[in-house]
Residue, then its C-alpha position, 0 to 999 in steps of 0.5 A: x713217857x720216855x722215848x724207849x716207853x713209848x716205842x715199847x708201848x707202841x710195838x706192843x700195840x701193833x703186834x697184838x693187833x697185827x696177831x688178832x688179824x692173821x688168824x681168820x677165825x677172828x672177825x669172820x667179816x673182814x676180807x683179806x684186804x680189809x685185813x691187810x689195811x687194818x694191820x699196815x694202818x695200825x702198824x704206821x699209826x703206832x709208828x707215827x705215835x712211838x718212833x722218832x722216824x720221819x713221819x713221811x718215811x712211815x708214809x711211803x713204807x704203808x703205801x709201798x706195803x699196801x701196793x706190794x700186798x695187791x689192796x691197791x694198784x701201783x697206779x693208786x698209789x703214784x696217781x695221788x702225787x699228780x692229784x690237783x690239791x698237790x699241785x695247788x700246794x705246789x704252786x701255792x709255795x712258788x707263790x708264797x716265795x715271790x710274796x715273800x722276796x719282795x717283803x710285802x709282808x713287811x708293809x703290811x705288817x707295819x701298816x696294821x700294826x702300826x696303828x695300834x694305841x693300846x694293848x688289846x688294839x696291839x693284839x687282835x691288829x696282830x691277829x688280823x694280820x696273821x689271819x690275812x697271812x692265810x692266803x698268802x702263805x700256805x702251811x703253818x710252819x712257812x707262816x711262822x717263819x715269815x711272822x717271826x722277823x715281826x714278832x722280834x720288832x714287836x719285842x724289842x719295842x715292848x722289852x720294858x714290858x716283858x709279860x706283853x712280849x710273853x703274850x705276843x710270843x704266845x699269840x702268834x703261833x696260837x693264831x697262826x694255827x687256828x687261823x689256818x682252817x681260813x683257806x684250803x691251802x692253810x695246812x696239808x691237812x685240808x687237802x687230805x680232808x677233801x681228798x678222803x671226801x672225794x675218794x669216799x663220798x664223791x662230795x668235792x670241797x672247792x677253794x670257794x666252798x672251804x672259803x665260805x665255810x672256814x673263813x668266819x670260822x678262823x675269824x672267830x677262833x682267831x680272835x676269841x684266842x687272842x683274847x684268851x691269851x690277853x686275858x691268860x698271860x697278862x694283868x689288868x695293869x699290864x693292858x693298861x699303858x699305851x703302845x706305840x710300834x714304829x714303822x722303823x723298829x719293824x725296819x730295822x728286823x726287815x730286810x726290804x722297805x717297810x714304809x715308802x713308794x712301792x717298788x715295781x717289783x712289789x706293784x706286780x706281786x701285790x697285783x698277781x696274789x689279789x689276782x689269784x685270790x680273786x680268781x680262787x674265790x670266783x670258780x663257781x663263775x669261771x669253772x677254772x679249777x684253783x689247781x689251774x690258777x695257781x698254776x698259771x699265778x705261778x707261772x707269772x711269778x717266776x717268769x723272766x719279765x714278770x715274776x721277783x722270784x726264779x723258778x728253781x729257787x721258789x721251788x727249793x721252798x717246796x716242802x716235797x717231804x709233806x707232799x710225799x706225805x700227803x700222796x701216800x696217805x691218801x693212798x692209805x685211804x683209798x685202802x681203807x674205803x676201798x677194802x672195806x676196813x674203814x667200814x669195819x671198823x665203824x660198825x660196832x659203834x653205837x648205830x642210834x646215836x645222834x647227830x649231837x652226841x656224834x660230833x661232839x664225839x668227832x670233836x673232842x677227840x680230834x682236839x685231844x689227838x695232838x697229845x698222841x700224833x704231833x703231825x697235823x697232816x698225821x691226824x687227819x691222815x687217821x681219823x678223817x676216813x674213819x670219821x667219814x665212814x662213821x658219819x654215814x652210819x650215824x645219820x651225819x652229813x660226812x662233809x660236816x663231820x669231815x670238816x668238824x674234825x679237821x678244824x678241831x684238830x687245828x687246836x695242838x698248843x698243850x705242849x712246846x713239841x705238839x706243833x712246829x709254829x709253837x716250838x719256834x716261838x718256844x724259844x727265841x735267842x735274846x727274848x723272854x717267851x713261854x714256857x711249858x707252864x704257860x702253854x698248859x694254862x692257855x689250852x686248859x682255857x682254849x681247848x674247851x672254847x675252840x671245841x665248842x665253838x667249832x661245835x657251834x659252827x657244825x650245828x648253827x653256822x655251817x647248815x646256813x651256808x649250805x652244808x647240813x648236820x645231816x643228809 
């Protein structure tokens, strides 16, 4: 569908919804605020699905709609910017920043990889690896920039070999995206789940909890992935020969010392992200919140005697727009609980269907939704209240449902648009990767394993780790 279709399409679906709205002899149920909720959501959902404007403008524009119309109080709407998980993400980023100037990545990177004697060990040190990037570096997009320099090591050792470099291409973002359900600051997406939980149940996920319950997930996810991809792009003769990746062709892609004593520089850096992670992992003990932490890890990082990185330059690596845009969509569901709407609009489902068929519902439709919203954060931002709302109706833990949701959504590689991570390993100057072909044999593969296993996780692992099907 062409761009104009597209934005046709989506007009056309907005105003008839907003015409339905404003006459109020339809739906007699629903309050004015309710009303003005469901017609700013509709409105941006179908901008954010057919117009090519910044999904962070659209963002602002509901917010700044629902403040002016009185559903929300200009205090709901600013007072999500100083909420705890943006400054855990802003701080994450200061971090992420000091990791990545001292090249500690770089080390570890030829440390793993370097170990590997044929193409399946090639392949799931590379996903372990990736796996790992999760508590070091938050938001898909920044892990994919700072794997990329690995990725072209890995080509340029293995050009004799093209179908495994078009595997390792593909593998990379597809880990990366699957992995990121490891950690609360894996994706901005996470943070708006457990915000929405927050504001519609009371129920706080922690660094701690999210940890637990997503860690094995990513784990799993990741590693079936790379086996899927192994399997999917390359032969049985290709899997057959040996590799062997030196640390100096991983140097030569690498501005910092790969091999070697460590600097000071790289000591204390490595000290204060294990630190922090440690710290992270323990607040059930301490009681200091992973905000605070990482507040004071940044602090550390960026000081004069301490840190290997300026405050002012770690901070130009912030992404401000998606915090923009997380504040303001959690302004959104604030609205939407808070009006009523989201109530609404879950209470003409089905009212005896079970926990089961519920969630497999929740997840299928979370792992389709990158065919319509390309933005991850987007996704959550639509269907995470709606899914809560719906949850409590059909019996079903929110929490559980929630997360199920927001892991499936962690699923976008049909197409080379669907994510940033895939796009950039899309096409890479002077080395052969996928193509659109590719990308459509991996995913009708994958989608259905990554569903069914986050389906195994919300049934079978989850409730033995403390978070029931049902309530």
């Amino acid at each position: 569908m062409t761009l104009n279709l597209r934005l046709a399409a989506a007009l056309c679906v907005a105003l008839s919804l907003c015409a339905l709205l404003a006459v109020p002899a339809n739906f007699p149920a629903l309050g004015g605020d309710a009303r003005l909720t469901l017609a700013v959501f509709a409105l941006a959902t179908c901008a954010w699905i057919g117009t090519p404007v910044d999904d962070t403008y659209i963002a602002l524009g509901a917010g700044l709609a629902l403040t002016a119309t009185g559903v929300i109080s200009s205090d709901t709407l600013f007072g999500t910017l100083g909420d705890a998980t943006v400054w855990l993400l802003i701080c994450a980023f200061v971090l992420a920043a000091a990791v990545a100037r001292t090249g500690l990545a770089g080390r570890a990177a030829a440390f793993l990889v370097g170990g590997a004697r044929t193409v399946r060990q090639l392949t799931h040190l590379t996903t372990a690896a990736l796996v790992v990037t999760a508590f070091a570096v938050p938001a898909t997009s920044g892990r994919a920039a700072l794997a990329l320099p690995v990725f072209l090591a890995l080509a340029k050792a293995l050009a004799d070999r093209r179908r495994l470099v078009v595997m390792l291409a593909l593998l990379f973002p597809t880990v990366i995206l699957l992995s990121a359900v490891a950690t609360l600051i894996g994706a901005g997406a996470h943070l708006i789940t457990v915000s929405v939980l927050w504001e519609a149940t009371g129920d706080r996920i922690g660094f701690t909890q999210w940890l637990l319950l997503g860690l094995p997930l990513a784990v799993a996810s990741s590693h079936l992935a790379a086996e899927t991809v192994l399997l999917t792009t390359t032969r049985r003769a290709d899997r057959e020969g040996p590799v062997h990746i030196t640390a100096e062709e991983i140097q030569r892609h690498s501005e910092s010392p790969v091999t070697g004593p460590w600097t000071q520089a790289e000591k204390r850096c490595a000290l204060l992200l294990a630190t922090v992670v440690t710290l992270w992992c323990s607040e059930p003990l301490h009681q200091v919140s992973a905000a605070v932490v990482a507040l004071i890890g940044a602090v550390v990082a960026s000081s004069p005697a301490l840190g290997t990185v300026g405050l002012k330059d770690a901070l130009k690596t912030v992404p401000w727009s998606l915090l923009l845009f997380m504040a303001a969509t959690m302004a959104m569901g604030v609205a939407l609980a808070d009006s009523g709407a989201a109530k609404w609009l879950v209470s003409g489902l089905p009212g005896h269907v079970g926990p089961a068929v519920f969630l497999g519902v929740v997840v299928a439709v979370s792992t389709a939704a990158h065919l319509v919203l390309q933005s991850r954060s987007a996704r959550s931002s639509v269907l995470v209240p709606l899914v809560v709302a719906a949850a409590v109706g059909a019996g079903v833990n929110p929490v559980t449902a929630a997360l199920a949701s927001t892991a499936a959504a962690g699923f976008c590689h049909t197409l080379p648009a669907s994510a940033k991570p895939v796009t950039l390993f899309s096409d890479v100057p002077g080395v052969p990767t996928y193509t659109p072909r590719d990308l459509l044999r991996l995913s009708a593969v994958l989608a259905p394993l990554t569903a069914a296993l986050v389906l195994f996780f919300a049934a079978a692992v989850w409730p033995l780790l403390g978070v029931p099907v049902t309530r």
